[in-house]
N, C-alpha and C positions, 0 to 999 in steps of 0.2 A: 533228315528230319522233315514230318510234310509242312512244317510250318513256314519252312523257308523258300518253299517252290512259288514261283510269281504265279502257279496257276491253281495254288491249292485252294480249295472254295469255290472255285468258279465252274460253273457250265461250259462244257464243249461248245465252241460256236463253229456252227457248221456253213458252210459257204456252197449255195447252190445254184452257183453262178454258170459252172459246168455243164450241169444237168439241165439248165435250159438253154445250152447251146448246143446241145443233142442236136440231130436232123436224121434222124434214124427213117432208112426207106422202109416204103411197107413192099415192095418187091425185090427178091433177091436179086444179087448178082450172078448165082453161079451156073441155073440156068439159062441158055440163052433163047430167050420167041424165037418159032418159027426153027429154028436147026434142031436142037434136043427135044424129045417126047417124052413123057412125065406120062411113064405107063399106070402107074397107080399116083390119084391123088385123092388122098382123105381130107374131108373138111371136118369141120367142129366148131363151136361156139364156145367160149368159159367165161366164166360171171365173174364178174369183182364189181368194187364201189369205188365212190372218192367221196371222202365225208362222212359220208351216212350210208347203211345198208339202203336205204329208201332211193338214192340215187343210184341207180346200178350203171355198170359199165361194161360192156360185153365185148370179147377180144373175139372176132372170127377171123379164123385163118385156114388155111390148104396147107398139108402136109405130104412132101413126096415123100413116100414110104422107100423106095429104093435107096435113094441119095441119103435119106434122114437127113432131111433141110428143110424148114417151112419155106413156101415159094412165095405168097403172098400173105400179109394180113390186112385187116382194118379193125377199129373201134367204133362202138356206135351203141343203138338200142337193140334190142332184140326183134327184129322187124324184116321184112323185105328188104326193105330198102338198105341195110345193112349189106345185108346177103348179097344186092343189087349190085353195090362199090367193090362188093370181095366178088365179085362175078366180073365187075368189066377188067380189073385190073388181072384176072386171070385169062381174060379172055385171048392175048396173042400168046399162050401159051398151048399146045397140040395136045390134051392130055384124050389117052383111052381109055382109059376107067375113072368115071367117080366113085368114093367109096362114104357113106355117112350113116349115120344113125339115124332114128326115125323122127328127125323131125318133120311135120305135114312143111314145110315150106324148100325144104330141098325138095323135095319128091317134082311140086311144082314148077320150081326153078330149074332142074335139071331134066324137065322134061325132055325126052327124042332124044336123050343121049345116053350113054351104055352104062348105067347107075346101081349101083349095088347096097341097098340097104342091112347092114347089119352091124349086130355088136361085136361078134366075131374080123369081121374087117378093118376094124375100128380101133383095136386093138394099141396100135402104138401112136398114134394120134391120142388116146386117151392116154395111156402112159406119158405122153409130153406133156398131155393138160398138170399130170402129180408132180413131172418135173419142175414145172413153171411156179406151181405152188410150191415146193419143199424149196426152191432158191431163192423166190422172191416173197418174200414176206407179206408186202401191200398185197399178195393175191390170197392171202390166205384166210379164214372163214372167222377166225375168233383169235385174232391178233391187236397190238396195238400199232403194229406197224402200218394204216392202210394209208392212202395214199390222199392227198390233201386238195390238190388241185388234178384238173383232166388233164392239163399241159404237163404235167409231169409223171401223171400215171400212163397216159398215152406212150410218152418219148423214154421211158424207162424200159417198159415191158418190151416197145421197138427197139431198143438198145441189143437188150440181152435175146431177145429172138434174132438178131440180126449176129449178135457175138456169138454168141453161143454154139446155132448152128453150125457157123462159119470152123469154130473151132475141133467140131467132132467130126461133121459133114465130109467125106470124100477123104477119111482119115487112112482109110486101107486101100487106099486106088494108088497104084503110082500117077506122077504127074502127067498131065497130056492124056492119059487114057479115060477112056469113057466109057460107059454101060453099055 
């Protein structure tokens, strides 16, 4: 009978005490600077908010197409200087191909280096982008679920790029072998 459950009438109360003790890295573990080459790496930018669409909050991150693992992310505006933070933190990394879309600021940013503009390359990097939105709700365009504070939009989305990869990533390698 629901009348007799001590929690019947009442609201879920949710405890998100967890979720801000996240410390989700914005660089992977799995490759290592400097020993492993990250023959193809895709960048990308994807849009969400916290609040309000008017606030936007932009995830840029490098995706190694090989491994299918994102290597590095950051959050931020949509700006250089965004690109600048997801630039140094890839920077001990050896990769030979960049791969991006046309945004005018990678073109810039990746000047003198072996750069490969297209959508066609782009390919599963944007597919990550549909994954990220079809599992996480706060990413998604006309939801109730977005996301309330940056501290916890930030440390969620780093959560589950850091899990998530890790869980598919290097699923068909046996162990110890490498690319």
């Amino acid at each position: 009978m629901p009348g007799n459950s001590p929690h019947y009438g009442r609201w879920p109360q949710h405890d998100f005490t967890s979720l801000k003790k996240l410390r989700p890295q914005s660089v992977t573990s799995r490759i290592q600077p400097g020993s492993d080459v990250i023959v193809c790496a895709e960048m990308d930018e994807q849009w969400g908010y916290v609040g309000a669409k008017s606030r936007q909050r932009w995830l840029f991150y490098a995706y190694d197409s090989l491994r299918k693992t994102v290597v590095a992310h950051v959050f931020g505006e949509r700006t250089m200087a965004t690109l600048g933070r997801l630039m140094s933190l890839l920077s001990p990394f050896d990769v030979v191909i960049w791969m991006t879309d046309g945004w005018p600021l990678y073109e810039s940013r990746l000047k003198g280096k072996l750069h490969v503009i297209s959508k066609r390359y782009t390919q599963r990097i944007e597919r990550h982008n549909l994954n990220l939105r079809q599992h996480l709700a706060r990413l998604g365009r006309k939801s109730l679920s977005f996301s309330k504070s940056v501290e916890l939009h930030d440390k969620v989305i780093g959560h589950y790029l850091k899990h998530k990869t890790l869980s598919i990533s290097w699923s068909h390698y046996p162990p110890g072998e490498k690319i």
